[in-house]
N, CA, C and O of each residue as an XYZ file, in Angstrom:
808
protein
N     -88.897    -84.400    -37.744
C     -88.176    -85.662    -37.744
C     -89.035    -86.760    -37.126
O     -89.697    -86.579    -36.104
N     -88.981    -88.051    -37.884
C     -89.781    -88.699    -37.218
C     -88.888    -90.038    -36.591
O     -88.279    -90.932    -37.179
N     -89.054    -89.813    -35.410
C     -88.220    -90.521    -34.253
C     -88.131    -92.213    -34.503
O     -87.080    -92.798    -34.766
N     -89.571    -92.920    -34.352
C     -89.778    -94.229    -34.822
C     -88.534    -94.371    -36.250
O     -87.549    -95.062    -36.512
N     -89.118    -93.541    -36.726
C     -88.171    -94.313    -38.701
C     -86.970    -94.143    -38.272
O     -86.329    -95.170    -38.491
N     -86.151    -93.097    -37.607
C     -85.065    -92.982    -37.223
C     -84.450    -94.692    -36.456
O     -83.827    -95.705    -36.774
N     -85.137    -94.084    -35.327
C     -85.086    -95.429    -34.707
C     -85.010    -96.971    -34.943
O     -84.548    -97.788    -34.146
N     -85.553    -97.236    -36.201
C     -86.144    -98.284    -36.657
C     -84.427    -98.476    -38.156
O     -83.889    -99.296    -38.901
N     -84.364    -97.366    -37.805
C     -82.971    -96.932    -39.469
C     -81.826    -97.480    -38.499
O     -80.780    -97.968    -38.927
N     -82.101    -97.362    -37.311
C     -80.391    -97.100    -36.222
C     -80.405    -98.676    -36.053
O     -79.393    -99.337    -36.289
N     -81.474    -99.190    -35.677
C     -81.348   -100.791    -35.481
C     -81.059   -101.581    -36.628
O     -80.432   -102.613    -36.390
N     -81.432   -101.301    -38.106
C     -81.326   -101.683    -39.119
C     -79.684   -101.522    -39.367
O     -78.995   -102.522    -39.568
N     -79.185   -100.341    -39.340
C     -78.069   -100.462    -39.633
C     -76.833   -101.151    -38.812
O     -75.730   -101.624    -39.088
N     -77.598   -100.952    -37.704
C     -76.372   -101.725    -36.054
C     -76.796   -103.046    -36.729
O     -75.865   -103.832    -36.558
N     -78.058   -103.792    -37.603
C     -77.527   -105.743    -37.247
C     -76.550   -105.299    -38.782
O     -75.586   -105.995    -39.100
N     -76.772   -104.654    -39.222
C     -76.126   -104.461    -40.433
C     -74.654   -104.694    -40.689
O     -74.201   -105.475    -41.526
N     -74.054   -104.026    -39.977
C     -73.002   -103.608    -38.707
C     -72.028   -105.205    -38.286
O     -70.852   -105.463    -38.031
N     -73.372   -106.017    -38.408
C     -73.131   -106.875    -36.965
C     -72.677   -106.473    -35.632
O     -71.535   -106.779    -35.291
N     -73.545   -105.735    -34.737
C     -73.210   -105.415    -33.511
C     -74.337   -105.418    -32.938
O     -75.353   -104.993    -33.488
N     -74.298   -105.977    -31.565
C     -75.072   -105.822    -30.751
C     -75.828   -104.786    -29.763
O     -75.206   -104.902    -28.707
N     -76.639   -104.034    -29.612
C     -77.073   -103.155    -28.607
C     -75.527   -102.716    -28.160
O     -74.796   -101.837    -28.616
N     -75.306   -103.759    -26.997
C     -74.082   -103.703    -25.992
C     -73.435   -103.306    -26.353
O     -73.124   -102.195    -25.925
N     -72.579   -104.011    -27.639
C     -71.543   -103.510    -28.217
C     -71.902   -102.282    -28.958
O     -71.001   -101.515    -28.615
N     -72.420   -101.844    -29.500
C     -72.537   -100.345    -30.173
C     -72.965    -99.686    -29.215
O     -73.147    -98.511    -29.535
N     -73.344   -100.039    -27.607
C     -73.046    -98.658    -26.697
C     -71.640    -98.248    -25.933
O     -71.383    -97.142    -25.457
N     -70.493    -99.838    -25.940
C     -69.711    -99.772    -25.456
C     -68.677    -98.911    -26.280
O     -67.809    -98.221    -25.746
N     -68.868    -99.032    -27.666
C     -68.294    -98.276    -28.773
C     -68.383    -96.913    -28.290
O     -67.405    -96.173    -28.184
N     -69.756    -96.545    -27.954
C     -70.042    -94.952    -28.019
C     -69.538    -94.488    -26.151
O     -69.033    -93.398    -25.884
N     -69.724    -95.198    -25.458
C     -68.982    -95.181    -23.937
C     -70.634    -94.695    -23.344
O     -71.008    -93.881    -22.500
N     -71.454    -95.800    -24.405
C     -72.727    -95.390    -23.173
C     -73.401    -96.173    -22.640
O     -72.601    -97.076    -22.393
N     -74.966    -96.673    -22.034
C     -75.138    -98.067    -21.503
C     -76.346    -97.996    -22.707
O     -76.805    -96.996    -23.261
N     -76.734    -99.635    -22.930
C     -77.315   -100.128    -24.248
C     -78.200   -100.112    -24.008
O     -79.023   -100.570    -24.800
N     -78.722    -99.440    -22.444
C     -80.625    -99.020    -22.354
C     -80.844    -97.542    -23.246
O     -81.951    -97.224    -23.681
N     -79.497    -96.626    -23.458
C     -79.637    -95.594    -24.282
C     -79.849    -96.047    -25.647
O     -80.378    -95.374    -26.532
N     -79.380    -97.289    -25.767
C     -79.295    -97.227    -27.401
C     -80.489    -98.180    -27.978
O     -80.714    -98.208    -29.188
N     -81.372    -99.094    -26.887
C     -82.340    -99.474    -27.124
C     -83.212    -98.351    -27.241
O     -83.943    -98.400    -28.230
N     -83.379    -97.017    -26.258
C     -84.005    -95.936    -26.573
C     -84.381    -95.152    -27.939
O     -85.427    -94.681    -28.384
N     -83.075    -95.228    -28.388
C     -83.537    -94.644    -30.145
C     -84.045    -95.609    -30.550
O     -85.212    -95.571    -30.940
N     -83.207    -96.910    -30.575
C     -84.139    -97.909    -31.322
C     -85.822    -98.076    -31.277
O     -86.632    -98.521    -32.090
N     -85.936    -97.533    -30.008
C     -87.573    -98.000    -30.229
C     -88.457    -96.196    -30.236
O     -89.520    -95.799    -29.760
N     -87.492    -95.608    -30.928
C     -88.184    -93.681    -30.941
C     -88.462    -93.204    -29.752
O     -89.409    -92.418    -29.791
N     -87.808    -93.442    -28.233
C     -88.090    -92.523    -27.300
C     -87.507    -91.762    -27.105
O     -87.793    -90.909    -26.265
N     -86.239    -91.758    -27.941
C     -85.285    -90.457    -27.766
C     -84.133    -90.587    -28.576
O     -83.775    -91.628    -29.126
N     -83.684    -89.715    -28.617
C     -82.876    -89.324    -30.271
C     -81.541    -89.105    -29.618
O     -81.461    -88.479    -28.561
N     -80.046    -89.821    -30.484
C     -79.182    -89.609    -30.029
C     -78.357    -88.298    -29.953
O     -78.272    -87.511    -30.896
N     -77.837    -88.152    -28.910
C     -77.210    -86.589    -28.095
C     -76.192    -85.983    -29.375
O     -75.095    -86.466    -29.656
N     -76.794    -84.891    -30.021
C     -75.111    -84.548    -30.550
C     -74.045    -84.563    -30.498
O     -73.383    -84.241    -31.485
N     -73.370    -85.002    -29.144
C     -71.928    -85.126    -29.175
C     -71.726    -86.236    -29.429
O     -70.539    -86.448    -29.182
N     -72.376    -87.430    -29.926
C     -71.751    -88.703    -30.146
C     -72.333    -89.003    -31.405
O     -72.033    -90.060    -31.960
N     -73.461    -87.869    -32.144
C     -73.574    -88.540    -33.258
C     -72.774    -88.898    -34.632
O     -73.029    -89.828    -35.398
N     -71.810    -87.988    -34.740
C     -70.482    -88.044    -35.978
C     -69.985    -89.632    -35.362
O     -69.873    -90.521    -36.206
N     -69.719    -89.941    -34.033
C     -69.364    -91.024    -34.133
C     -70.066    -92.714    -34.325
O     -69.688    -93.871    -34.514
N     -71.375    -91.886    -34.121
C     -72.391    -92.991    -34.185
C     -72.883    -93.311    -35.866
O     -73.270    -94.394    -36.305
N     -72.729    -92.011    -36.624
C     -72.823    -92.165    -38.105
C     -71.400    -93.183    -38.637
O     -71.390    -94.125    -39.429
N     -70.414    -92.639    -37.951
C     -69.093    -93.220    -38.568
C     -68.953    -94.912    -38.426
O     -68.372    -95.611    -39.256
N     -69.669    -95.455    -37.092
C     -69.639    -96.572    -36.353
C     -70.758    -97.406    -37.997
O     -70.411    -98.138    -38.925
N     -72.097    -96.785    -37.615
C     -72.993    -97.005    -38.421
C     -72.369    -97.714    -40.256
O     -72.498    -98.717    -40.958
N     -71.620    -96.244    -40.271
C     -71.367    -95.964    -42.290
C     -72.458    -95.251    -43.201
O     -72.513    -95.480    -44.409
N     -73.347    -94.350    -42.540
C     -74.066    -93.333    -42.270
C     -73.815    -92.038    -42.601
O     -72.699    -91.653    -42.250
N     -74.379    -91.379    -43.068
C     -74.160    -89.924    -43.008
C     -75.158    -89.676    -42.122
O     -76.076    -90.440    -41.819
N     -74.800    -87.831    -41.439
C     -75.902    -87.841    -40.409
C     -77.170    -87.244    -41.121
O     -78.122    -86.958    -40.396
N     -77.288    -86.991    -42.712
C     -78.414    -86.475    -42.818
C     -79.030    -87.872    -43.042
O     -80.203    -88.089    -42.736
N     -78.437    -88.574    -43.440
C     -79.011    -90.244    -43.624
C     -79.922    -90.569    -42.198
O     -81.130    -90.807    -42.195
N     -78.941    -90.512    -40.866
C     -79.275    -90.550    -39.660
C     -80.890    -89.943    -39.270
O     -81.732    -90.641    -38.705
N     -81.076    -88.757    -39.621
C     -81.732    -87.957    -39.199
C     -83.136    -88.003    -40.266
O     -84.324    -87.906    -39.957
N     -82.591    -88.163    -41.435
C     -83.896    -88.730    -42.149
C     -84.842    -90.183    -41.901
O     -86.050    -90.341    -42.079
N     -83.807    -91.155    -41.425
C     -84.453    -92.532    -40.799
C     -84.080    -93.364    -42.142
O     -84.469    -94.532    -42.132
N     -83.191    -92.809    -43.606
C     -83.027    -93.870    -44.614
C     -81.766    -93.308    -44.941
O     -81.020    -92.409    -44.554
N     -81.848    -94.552    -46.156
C     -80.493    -94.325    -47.189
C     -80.818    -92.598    -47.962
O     -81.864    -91.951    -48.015
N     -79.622    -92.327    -48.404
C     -79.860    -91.089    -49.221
C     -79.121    -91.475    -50.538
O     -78.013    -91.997    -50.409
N     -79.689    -91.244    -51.979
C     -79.576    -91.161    -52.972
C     -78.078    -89.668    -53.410
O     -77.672    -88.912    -52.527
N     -77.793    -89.637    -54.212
C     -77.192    -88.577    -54.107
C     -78.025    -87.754    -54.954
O     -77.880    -86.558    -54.705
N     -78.840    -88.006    -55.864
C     -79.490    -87.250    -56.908
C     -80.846    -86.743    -55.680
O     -81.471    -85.692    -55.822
N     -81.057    -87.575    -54.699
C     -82.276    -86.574    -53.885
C     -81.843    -86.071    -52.745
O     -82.547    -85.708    -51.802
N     -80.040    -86.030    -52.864
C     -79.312    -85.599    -51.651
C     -79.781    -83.663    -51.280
O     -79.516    -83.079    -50.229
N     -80.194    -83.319    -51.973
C     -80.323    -81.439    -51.931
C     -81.566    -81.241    -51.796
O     -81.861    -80.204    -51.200
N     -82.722    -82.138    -52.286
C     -84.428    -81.943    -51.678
C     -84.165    -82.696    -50.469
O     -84.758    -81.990    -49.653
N     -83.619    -83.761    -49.736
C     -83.811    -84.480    -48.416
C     -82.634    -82.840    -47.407
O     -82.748    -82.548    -46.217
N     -81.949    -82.348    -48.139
C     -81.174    -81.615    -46.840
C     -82.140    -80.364    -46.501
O     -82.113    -79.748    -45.436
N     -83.207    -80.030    -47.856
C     -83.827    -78.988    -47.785
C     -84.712    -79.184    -46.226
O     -84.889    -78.499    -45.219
N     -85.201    -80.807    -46.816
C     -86.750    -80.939    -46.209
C     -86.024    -81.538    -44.412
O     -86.687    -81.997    -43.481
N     -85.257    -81.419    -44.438
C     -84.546    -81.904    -43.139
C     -84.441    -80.688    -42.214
O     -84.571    -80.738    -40.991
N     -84.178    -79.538    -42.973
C     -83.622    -78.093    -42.540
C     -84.931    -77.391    -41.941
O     -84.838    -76.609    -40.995
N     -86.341    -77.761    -42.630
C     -87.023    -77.537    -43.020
C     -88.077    -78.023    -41.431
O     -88.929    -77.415    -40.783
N     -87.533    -79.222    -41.332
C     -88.418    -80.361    -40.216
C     -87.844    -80.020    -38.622
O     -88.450    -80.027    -37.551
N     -86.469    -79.733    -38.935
C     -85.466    -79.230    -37.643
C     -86.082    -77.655    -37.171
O     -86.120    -77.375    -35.973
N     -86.564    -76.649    -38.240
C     -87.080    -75.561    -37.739
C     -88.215    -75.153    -37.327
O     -88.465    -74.128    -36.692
N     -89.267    -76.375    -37.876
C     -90.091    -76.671    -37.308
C     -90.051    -77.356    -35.980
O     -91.140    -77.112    -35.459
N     -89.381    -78.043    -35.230
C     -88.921    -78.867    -34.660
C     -88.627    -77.728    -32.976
O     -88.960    -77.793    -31.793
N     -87.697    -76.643    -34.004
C     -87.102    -76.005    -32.904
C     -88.504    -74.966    -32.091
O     -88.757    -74.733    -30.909
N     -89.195    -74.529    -33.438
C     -90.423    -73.233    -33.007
C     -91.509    -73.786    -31.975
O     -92.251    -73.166    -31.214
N     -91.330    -75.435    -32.244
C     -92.606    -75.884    -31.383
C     -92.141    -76.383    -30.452
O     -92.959    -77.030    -29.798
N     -90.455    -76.372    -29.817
C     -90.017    -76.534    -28.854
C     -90.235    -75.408    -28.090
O     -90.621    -75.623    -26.941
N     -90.043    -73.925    -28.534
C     -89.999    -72.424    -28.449
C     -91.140    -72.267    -27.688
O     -91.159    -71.783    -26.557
N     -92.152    -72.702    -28.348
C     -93.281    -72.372    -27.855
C     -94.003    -73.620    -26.654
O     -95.182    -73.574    -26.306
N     -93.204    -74.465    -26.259
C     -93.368    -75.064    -24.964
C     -93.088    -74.354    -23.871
O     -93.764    -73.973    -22.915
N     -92.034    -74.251    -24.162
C     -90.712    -73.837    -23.443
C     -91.503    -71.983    -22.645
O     -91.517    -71.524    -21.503
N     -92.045    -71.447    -24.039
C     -92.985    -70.089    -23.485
C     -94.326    -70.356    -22.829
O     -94.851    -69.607    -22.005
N     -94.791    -71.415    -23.245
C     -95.887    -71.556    -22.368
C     -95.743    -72.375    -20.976
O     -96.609    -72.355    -20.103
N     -94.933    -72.857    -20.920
C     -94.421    -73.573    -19.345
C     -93.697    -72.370    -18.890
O     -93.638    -72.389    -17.661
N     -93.137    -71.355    -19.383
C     -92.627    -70.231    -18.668
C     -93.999    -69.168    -17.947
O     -94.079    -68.769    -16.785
N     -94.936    -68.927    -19.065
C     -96.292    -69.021    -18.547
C     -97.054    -69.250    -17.503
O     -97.907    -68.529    -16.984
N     -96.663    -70.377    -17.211
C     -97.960    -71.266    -16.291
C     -97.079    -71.035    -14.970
O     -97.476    -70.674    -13.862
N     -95.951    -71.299    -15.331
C     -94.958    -70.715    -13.680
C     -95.188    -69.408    -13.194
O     -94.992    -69.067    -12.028
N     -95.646    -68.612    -14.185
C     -95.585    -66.872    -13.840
C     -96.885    -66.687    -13.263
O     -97.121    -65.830    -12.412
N     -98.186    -67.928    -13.976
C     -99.488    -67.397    -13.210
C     -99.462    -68.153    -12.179
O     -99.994    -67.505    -11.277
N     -99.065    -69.412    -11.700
C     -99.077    -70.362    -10.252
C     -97.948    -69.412     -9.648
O     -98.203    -69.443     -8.444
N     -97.191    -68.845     -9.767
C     -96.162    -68.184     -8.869
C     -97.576    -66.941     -8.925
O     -98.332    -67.635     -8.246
N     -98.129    -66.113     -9.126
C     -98.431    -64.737     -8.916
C     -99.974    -65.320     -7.617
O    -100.341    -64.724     -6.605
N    -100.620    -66.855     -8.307
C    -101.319    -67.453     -7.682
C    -100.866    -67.236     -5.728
O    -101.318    -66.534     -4.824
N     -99.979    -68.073     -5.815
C     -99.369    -68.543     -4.825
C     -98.828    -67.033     -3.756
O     -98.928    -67.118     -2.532
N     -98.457    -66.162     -4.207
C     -97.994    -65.168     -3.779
C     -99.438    -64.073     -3.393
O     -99.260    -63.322     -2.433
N    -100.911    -63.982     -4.166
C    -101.687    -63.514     -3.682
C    -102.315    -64.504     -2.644
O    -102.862    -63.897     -1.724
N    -102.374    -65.720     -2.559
C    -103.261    -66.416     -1.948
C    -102.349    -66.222     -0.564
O    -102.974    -65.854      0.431
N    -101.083    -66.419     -0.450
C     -99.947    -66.163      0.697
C    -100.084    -64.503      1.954
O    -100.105    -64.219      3.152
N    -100.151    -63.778      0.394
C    -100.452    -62.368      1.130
C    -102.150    -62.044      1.981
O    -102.707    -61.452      2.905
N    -102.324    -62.867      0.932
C    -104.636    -63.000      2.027
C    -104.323    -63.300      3.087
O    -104.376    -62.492      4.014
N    -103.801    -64.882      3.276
C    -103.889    -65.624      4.238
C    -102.621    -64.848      5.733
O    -102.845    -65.002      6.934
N    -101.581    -64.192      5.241
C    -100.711    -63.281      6.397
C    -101.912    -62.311      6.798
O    -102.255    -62.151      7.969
N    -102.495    -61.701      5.750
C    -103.423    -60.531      5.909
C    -104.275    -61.046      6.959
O    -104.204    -60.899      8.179
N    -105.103    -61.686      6.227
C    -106.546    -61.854      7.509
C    -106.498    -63.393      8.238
O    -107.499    -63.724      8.873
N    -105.512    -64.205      8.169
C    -106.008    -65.093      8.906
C    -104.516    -65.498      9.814
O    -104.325    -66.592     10.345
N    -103.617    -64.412      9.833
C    -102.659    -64.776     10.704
C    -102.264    -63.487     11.876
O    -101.807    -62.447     11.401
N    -102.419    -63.568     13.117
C    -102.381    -62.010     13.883
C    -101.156    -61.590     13.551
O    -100.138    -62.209     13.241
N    -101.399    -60.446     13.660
C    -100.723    -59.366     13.350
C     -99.122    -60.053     14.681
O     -99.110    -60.410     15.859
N     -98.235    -59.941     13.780
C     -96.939    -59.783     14.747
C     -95.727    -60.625     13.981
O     -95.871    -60.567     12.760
N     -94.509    -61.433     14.424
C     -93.715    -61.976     13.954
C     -93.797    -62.896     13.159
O     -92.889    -63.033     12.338
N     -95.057    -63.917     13.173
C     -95.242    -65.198     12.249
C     -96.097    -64.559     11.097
O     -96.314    -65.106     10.016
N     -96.547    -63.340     11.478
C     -97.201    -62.316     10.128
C     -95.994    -62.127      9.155
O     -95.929    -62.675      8.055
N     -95.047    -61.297      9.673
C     -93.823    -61.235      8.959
C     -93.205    -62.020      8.630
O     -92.356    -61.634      7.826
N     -93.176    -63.209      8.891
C     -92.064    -64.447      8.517
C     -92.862    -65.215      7.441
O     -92.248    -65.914      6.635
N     -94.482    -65.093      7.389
C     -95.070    -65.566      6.400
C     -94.911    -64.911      4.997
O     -94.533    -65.500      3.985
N     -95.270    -63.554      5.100
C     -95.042    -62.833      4.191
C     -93.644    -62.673      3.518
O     -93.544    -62.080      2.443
N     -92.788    -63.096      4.027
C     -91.641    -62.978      3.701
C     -91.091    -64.089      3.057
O     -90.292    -64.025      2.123
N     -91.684    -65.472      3.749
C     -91.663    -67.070      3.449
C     -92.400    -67.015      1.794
O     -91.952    -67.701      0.875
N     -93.610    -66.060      1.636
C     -94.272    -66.008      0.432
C     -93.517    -65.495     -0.495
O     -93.314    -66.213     -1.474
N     -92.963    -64.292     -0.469
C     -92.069    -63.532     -1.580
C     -90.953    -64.988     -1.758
O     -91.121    -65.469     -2.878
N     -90.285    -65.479     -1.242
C     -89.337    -65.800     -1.657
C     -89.849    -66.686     -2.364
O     -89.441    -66.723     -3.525
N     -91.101    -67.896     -1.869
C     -91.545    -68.276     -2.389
C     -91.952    -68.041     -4.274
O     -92.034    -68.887     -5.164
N     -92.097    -66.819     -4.307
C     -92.429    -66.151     -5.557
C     -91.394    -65.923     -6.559
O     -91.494    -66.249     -7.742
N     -89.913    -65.068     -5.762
C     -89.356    -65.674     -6.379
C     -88.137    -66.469     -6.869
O     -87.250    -65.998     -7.581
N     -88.169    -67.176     -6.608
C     -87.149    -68.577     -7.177
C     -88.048    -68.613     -8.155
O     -87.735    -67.899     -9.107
N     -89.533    -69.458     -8.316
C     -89.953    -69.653     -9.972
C     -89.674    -68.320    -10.722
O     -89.186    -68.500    -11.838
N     -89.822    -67.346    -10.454
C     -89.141    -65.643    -11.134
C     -88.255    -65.869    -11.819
O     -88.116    -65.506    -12.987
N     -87.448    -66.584    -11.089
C     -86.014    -66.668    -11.569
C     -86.014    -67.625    -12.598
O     -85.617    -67.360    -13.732
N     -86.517    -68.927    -12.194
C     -86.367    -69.752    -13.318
C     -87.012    -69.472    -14.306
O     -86.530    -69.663    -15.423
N     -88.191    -68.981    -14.147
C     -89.254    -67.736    -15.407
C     -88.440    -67.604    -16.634
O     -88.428    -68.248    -17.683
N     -87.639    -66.399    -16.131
C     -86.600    -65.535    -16.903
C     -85.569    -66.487    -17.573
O     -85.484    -66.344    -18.792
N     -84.897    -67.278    -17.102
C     -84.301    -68.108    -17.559
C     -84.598    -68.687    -18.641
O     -83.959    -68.643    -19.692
N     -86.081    -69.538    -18.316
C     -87.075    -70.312    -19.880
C     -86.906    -68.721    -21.022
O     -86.695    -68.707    -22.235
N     -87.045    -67.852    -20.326
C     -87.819    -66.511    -21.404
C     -86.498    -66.336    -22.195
O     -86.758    -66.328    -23.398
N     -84.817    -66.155    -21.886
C     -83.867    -65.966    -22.576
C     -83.417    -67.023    -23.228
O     -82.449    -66.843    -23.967
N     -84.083    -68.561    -23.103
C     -83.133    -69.215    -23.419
C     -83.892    -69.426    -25.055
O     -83.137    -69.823    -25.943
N     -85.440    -69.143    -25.431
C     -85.759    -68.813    -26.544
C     -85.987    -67.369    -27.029
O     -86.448    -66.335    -26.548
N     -85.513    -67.724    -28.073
C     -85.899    -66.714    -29.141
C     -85.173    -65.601    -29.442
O     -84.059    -66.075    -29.667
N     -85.099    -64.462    -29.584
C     -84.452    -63.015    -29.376
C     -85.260    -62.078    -28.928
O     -86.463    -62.256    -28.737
N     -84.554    -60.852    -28.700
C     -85.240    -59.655    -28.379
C     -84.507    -58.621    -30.129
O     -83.454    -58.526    -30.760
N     -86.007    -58.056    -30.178
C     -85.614    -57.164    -31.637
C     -85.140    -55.515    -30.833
O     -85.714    -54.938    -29.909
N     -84.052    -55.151    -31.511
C     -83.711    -54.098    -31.547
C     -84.603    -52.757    -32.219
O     -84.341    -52.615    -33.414
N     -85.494    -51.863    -31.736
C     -86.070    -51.037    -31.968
C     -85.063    -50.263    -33.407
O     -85.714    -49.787    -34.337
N     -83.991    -50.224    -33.446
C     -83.428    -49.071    -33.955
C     -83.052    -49.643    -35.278
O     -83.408    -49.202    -36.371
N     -82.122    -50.909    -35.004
C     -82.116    -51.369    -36.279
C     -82.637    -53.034    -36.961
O     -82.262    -53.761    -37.880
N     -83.503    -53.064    -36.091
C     -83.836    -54.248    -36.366
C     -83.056    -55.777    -35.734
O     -83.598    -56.883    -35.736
N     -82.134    -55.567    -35.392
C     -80.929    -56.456    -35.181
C     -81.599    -57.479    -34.276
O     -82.454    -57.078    -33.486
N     -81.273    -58.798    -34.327
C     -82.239    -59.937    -33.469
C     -80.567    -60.022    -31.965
O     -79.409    -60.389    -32.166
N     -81.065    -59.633    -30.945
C     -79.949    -59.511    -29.714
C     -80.467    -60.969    -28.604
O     -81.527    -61.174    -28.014
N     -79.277    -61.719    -28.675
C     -79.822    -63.057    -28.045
C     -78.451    -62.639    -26.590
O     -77.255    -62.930    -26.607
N     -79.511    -61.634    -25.110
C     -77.927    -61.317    -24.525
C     -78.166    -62.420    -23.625
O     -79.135    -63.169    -23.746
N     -77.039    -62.557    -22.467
C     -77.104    -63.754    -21.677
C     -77.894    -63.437    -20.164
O     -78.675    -62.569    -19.773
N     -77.563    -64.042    -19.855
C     -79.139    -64.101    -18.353
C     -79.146    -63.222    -17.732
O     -80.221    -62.769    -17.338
N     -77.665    -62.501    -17.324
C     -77.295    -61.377    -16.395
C     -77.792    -60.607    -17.371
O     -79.014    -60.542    -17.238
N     -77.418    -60.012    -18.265
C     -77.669    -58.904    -18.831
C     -79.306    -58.512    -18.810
O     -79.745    -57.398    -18.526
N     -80.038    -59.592    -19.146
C     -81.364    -59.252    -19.329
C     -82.082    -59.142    -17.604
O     -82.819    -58.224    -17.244
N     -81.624    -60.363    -16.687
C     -82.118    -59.848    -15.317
C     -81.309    -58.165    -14.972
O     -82.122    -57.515    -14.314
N     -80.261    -57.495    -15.173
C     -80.177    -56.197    -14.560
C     -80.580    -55.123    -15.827
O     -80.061    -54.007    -15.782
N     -81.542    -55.463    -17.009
C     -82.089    -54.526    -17.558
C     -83.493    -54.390    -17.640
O     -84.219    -55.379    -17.741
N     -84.051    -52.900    -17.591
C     -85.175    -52.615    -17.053
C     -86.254    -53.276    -18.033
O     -86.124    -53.834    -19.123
N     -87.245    -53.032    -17.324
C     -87.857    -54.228    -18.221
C     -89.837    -53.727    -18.275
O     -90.385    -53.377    -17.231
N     -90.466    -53.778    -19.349
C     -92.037    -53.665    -19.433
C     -92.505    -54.601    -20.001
O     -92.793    -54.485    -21.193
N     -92.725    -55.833    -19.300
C     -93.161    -57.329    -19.542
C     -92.019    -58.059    -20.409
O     -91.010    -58.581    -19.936
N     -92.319    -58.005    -21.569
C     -91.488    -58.994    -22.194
C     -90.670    -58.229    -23.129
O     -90.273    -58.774    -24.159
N     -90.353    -56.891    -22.836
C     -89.720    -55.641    -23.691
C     -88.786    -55.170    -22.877
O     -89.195    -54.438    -21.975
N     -87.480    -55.412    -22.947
C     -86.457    -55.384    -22.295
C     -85.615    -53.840    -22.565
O     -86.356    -53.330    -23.405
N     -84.610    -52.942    -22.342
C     -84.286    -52.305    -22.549
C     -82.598    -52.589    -22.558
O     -81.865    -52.383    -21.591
N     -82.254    -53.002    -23.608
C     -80.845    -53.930    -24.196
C     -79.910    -52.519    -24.550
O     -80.218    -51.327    -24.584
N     -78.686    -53.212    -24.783
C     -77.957    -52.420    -25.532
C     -77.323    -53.270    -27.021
O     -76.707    -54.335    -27.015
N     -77.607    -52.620    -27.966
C     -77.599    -53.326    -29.333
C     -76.231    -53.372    -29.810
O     -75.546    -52.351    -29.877
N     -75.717    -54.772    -30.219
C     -74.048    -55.014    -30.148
C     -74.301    -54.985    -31.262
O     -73.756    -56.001    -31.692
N     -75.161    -54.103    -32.730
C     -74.940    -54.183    -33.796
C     -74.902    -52.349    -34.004
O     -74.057    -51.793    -34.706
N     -75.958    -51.637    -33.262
C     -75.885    -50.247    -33.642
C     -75.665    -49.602    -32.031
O     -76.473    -48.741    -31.685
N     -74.786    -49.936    -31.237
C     -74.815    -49.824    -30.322
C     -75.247    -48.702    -29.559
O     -74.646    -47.816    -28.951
N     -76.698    -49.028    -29.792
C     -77.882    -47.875    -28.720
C     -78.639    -49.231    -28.141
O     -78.788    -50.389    -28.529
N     -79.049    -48.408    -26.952
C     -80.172    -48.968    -25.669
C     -81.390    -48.251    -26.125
O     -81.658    -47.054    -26.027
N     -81.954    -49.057    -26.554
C     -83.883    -49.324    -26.852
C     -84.472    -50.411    -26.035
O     -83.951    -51.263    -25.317
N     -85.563    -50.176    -26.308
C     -86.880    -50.743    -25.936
C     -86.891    -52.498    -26.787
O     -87.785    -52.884    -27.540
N     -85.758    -53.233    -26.419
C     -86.044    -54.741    -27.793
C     -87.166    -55.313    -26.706
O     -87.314    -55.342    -25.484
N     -88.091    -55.890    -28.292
C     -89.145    -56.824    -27.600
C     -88.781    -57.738    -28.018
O     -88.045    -57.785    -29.005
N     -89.329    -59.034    -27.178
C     -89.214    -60.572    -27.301
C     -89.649    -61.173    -28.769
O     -90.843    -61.067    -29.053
N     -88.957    -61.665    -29.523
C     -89.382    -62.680    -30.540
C     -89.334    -63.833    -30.599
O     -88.154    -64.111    -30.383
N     -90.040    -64.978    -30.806
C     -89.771    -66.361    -30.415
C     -88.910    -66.778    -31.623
O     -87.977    -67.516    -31.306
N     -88.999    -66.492    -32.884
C     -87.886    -67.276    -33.790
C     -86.869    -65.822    -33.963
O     -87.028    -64.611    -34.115
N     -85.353    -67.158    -33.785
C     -84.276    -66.113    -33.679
C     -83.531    -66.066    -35.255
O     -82.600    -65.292    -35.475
């Protein structure tokens, strides 16, 4: 999706409209620095207000989301290539989202060896030894936690047995055993516990 044309479609249609910034945020119950935002492509309006922002408009939202008018005769190649731009859209979100989960797991493992050196050899042995080392783990993990979090909130885990793509929720995957990114699930389609590994498209 390209944000600018969008953007550039939303202002076109608001003078269209006759309405002002102001007034087409007071419509939507938001402030008109949000709605200068799409207008100029820094950010795309929130799904819960877009049915009403198409309706305000006289818009459809694939109209919305393409940045033009839609024809009806190129209405079924624009929903293709829309479907098409959104899944692209989502995989290269996927793969942020895994590599910032990434970079937390090596600065957290960073942080936690450099913690354990420094208790080791450069703090004497006794109570502020222990309170360091201990100050370090926790240190380690809270990003852990948020780790896991980035790691469930894309993609699926595949079911060894039957293939089945299992998207479970946060608890489930923090109290199941785990060999890196290969979880040991229970499958709500053939209901056996395997070995599912991580897939980024669900």
């Amino acid at each position: 999706m390209n944000q600018i044309k969008i953007g550039r479609f939303i202002a076109e249609c608001r003078k269209k409209a006759n309405l002002t910034q102001m007034q087409l945020a007071e419509k939507l119950g938001i402030t008109d620095k949000a709605v200068s935002k799409w207008e100029r492509g820094v950010a795309m309006p929130d799904t819960s207000i877009m049915l009403e922002l198409c309706d305000i408009l006289c818009i459809s939202v694939n109209e919305l989301l393409s940045g033009e008018k839609i024809n009806m005769e190129n209405n079924n190649q624009k929903n293709e290539q829309l479907l098409l731009d959104m899944a692209k859209e989502l995989e290269k979100k996927n793969k942020t989202i895994w590599s910032s989960m990434w970079a937390i797991m090596i600065v957290s493992m960073a942080v936690l060896i450099a913690g354990i050196f420094i208790a080791a050899f450069l703090i004497p042995e006794g109570v502020w030894q222990l309170v360091t080392i201990l100050g370090v783990c926790v240190v380690f993990l809270i990003p852990c936690f948020y780790a896991l979090k980035l790691e469930v909130s894309v993609g699926a885990y595949k079911c060894k047995e039957c293939g089945c793509e299992i998207v479970p929720t946060y608890k489930e995957v923090m109290m199941a055993m785990h060999r890196g990114f290969t979880r040991h699930l229970k499958c709500p389609k053939c209901n056996k516990r395997t070995w599912c590994k991580k897939v980024l498209k669900k």
